[in-house]
N, C-alpha and C positions, 0 to 999 in steps of 0.2 A: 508639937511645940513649935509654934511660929513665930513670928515678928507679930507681937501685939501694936504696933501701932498698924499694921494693915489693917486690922479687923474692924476701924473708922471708915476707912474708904471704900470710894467704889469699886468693883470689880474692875474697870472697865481703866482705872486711872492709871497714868504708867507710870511705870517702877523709876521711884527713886535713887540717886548713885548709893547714897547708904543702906538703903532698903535693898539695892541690889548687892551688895559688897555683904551686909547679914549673910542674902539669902548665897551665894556663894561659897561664904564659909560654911554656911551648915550645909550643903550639899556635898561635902568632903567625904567620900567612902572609904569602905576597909578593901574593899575587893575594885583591882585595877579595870574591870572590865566596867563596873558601873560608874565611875569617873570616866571612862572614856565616852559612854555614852551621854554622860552629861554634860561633859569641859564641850561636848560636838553640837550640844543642844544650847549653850550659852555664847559660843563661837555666832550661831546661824542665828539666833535670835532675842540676842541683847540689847538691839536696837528698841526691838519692839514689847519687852515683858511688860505684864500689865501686872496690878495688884493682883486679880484672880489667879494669875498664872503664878504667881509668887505661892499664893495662898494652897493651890494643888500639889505646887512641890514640897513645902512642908509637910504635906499630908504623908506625897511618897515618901521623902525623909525620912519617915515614924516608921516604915517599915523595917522586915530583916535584909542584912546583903543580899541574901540566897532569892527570898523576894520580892526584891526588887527586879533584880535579874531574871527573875520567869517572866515578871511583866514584860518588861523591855526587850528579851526575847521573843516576847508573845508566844510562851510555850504555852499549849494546853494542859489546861489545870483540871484533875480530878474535880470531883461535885465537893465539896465542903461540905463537911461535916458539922453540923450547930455544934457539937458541942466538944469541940478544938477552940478554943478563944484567939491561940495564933491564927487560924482561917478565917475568922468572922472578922480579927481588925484588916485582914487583905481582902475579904471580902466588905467591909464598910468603904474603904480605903478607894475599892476601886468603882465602887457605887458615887463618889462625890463625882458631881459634874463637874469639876474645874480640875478633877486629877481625867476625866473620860477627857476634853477637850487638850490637855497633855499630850496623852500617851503617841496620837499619832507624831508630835511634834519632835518628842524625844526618840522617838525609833525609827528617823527619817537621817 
C-alpha cells in the first residue's frame, strides 16, 4: 500500500515534501530497532529521495517487523519454501529492483 500518486511519476523524480511526509508516516514500526534503522536512513538521505526510492520503501513497509529486520540485518535466510505465502511476499518483496537498490542505503 503506497502513495498512489507516485505510481504517475518517474522513478527517477524526487520526492515531494508531502510525498515525503506520507512516506514517513507509513514508515512508523512496532519494533524500535527498525525505526531506528530507518529515522538513520531519512536523517542521511532526505535530501536526495527519489519517487523510486519512495516507491521500494512502501514495498518494505508491507512487510512483518520480524522481516524487516532479517533484511536490514542481512541475516541469512533459510531457502523459501513456495508454499509459506509469508515467504514468497518477502521473497517477491526482495526481488523488486527499487527495494534491491534500498537495502544497501538503509543498512549503512
Amino acid at each position: 500500500m503506497g502513495d498512489d500518486e507516485l505510481g504517475a511519476l518517474a522513478a527517477d523524480t524526487p520526492l515531494s515534501a508531502a510525498a515525503l511526509s506520507k512516506l514517513r508516516w507509513r514508515c512508523r514500526r512496532g519494533l524500535l530497532e527498525n525505526d531506528l534503522f530507518i529515522e538513520r536512513f531519512f536523517n542521511r538521505h532526505v535530501d536526495h529521495l527519489t519517487v523510486g526510492m519512495a516507491r521500494g520503501m512502501y514495498t518494505l513497509m508491507d512487510l512483518a517487523d520480524n522481516d524487516l529486520l532479517d533484511i536490514l540485518l542481512n541475516r541469512p535466510r533459510p531457502e523459501v519454501v513456495t508454499s509459506d505465502p509469508e515467504a514468497l511476499v518477502v521473497q517477491q518483496v526482495l526481488a523488486d529492483p527499487q527495494v534491491q537498490t534500498l537495502l544497501p542505503l538503509l543498512r549503512t
